[in-house]
C-alpha positions as CSV (number, residue, x, y, z in Angstrom):
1,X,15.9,-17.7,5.4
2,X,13.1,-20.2,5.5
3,X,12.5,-21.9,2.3
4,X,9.1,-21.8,0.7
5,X,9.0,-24.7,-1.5
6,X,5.8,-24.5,-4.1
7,X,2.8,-27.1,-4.0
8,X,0.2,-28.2,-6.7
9,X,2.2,-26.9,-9.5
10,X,1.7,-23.2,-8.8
11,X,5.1,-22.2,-9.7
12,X,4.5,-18.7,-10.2
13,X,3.1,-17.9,-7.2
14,X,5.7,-19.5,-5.2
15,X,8.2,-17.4,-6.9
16,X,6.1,-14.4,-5.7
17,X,5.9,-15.6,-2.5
18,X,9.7,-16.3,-2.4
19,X,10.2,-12.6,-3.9
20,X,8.8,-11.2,-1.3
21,X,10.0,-13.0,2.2
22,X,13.3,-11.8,0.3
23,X,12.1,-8.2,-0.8
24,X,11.4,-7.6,3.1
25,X,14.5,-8.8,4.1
26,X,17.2,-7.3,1.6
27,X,15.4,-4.8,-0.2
28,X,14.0,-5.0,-3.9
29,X,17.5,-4.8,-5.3
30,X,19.3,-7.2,-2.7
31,X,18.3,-10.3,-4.1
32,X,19.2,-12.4,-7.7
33,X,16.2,-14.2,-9.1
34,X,18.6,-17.5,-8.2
35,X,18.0,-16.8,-4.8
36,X,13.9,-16.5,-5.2
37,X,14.3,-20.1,-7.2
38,X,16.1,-21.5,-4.2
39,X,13.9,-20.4,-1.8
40,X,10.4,-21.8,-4.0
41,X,12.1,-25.3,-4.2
42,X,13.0,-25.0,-8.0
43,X,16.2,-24.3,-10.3
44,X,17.0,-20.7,-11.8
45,X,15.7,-21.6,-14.7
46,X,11.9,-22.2,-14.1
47,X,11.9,-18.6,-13.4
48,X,12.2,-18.0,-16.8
49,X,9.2,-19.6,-17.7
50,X,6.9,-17.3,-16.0
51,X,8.9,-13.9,-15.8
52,X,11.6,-12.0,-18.0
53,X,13.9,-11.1,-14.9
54,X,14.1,-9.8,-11.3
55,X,11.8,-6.5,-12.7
56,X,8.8,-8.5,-14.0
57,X,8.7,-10.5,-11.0
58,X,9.0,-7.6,-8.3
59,X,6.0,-6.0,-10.9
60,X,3.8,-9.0,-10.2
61,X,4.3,-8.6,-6.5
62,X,3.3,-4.9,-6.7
63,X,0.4,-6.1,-8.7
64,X,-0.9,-8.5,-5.7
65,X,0.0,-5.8,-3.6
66,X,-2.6,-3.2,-4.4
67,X,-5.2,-5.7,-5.2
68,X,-5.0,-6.5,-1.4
69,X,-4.7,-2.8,-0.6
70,X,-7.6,-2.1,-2.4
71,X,-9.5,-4.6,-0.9
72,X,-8.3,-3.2,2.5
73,X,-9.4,-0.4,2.2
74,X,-12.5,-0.9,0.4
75,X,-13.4,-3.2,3.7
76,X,-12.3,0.1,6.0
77,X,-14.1,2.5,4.2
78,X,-17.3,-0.4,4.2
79,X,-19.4,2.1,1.6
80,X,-19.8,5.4,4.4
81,X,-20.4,3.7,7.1
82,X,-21.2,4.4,10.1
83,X,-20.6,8.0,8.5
84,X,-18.6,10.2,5.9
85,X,-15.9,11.1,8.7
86,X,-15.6,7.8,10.3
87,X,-15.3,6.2,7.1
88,X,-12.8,8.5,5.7
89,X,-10.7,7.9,8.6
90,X,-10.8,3.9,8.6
91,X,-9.6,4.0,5.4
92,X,-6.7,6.0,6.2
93,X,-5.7,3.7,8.8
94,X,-6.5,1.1,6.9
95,X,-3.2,2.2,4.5
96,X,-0.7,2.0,7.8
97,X,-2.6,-1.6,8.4
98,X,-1.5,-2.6,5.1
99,X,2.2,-1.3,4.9
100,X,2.7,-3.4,8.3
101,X,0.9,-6.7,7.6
102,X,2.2,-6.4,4.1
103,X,5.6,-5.7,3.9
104,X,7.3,-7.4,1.0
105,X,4.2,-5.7,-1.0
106,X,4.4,-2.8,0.3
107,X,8.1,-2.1,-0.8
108,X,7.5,-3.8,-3.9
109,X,4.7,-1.0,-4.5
110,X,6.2,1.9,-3.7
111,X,10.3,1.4,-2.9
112,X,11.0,-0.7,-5.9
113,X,11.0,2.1,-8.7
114,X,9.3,0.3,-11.3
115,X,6.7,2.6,-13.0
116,X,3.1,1.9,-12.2
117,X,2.9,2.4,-16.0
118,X,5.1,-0.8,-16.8
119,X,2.2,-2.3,-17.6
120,X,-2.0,-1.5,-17.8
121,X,-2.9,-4.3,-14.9
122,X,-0.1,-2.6,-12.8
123,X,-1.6,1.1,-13.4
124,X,-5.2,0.3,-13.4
125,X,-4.3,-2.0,-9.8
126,X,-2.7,1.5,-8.5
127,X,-6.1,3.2,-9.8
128,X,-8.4,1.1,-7.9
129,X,-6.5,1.3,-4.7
130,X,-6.3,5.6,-5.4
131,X,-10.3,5.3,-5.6
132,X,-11.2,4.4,-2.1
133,X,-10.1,7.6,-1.0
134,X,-11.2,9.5,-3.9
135,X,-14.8,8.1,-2.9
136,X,-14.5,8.9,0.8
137,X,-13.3,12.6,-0.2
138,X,-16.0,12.9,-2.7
139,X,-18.6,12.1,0.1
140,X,-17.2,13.8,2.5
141,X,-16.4,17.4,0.8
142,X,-20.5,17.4,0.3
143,X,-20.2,18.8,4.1
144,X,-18.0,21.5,3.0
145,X,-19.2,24.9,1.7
146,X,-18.6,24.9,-2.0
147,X,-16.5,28.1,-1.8
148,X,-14.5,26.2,0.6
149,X,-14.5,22.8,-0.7
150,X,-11.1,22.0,-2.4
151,X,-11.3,19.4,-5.5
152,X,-11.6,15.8,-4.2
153,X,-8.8,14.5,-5.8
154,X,-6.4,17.3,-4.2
155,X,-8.2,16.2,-1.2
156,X,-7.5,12.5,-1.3
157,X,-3.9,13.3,-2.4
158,X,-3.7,15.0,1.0
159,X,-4.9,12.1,2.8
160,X,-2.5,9.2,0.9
161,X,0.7,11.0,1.3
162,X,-0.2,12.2,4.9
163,X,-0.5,8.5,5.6
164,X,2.3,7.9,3.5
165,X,4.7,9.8,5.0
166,X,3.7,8.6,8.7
167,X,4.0,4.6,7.6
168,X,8.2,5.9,5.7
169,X,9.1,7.9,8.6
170,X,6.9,6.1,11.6
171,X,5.9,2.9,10.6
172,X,8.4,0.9,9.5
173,X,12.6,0.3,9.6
174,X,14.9,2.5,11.8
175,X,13.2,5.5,11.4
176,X,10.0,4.4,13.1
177,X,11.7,3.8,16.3
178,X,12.8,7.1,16.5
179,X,9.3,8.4,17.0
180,X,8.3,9.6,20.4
181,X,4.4,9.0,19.5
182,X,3.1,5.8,17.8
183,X,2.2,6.0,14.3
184,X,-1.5,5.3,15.0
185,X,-1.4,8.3,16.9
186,X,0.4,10.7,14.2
187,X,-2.0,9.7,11.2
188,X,-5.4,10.2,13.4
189,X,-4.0,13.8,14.7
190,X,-2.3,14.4,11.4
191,X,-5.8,13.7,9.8
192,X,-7.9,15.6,12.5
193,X,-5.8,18.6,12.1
194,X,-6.1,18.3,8.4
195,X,-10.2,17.7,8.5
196,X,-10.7,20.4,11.1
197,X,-8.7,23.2,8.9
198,X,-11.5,22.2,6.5
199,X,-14.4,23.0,8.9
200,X,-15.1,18.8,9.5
201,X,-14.2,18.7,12.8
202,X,-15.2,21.3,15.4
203,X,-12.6,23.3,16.9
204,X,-11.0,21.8,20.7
């Protein structure tokens, strides 16, 4: 495993960086924070001077995580444009861009089992990432009748774990090769079936 090695006295961030090479490789519970020292350049015990254990530093990899998802997504969704529907579905193709460019964050987000409520940066990180699509639904359910408009958030939630699920089962690992169809080509029928139950995209 290539060794990272840290430059200009940022410490901490090597160790995040080192965390995650080995989070993509081994998992967030296959690796000792010995090994993340080794791999930044430094002995076991510098780790100690920026995080409590293996959990507080996986936590600060998930918190760099969905600060770069949420700027991903803000970038796809690009406030609308060129229109409610196209936005809505760049940013849900924006979240299978993530999970694959960002792996080591990605599992360290959402496979490593710490609570998004460890800490307030961590949740409010999660928050801001949650409110690209809750933005995008809000604009787009203002083309559905109100009688048939279901609550934005319900909406959203749709959306994230459709996309979720595709990126687990499709996207990434074993599994994903498995697929007969690529995963670009799940979420964007996945979605259109979803958005044309709801009377956003006319019928075939």
């Amino acid at each position: 495993m290539q060794k990272l090695g840290y430059h200009h006295g940022n410490l901490r961030q090597a160790l995040v960086d080192a965390a995650l090479v080995l989070i993509e490789a081994k998992g967030p519970t296959g690796f000792t924070l010995s090994e993340a020292a080794k791999n930044a350049g430094v002995t076991p015990a510098a780790v100690y001077r920026h995080f409590d254990g293996r959990e507080d530093l996986i936590a600060e990899a998930a918190l760099q995580g969905f600060g770069i998802f949420a700027e991903r997504m803000e970038k796809a969704y690009d406030g609308g444009k060129p229109n409610a529907l196209r936005a809505f579905e760049a940013a849900g193709q924006a979240y299978l861009d993530f999970a694959r460019a960002h792996r080591g964050h990605y599992i360290a987000m959402f496979e490593s089992g710490l609570p998004l409520q460890r800490s307030p940066e961590l949740n409010q990180a999660a928050m801001d990432a949650q409110k690209v699509l809750h933005t995008a639904a809000v604009e787009l359910s203002k083309n559905i009748p109100t009688e048939k408009r279901p609550p934005p958030q319900m909406f959203a939630a749709h959306i994230w774990a459709l996309s979720h699920g595709v990126v687990e089962l499709f996207a990434r690992g074993t599994p994903g090769e498995r697929s007969p169809f690529p995963a670009e080509q799940l979420l964007e029928s996945g979605m259109g079936i979803y958005l044309r139950g709801l009377g956003l995209i006319a019928p075939d």
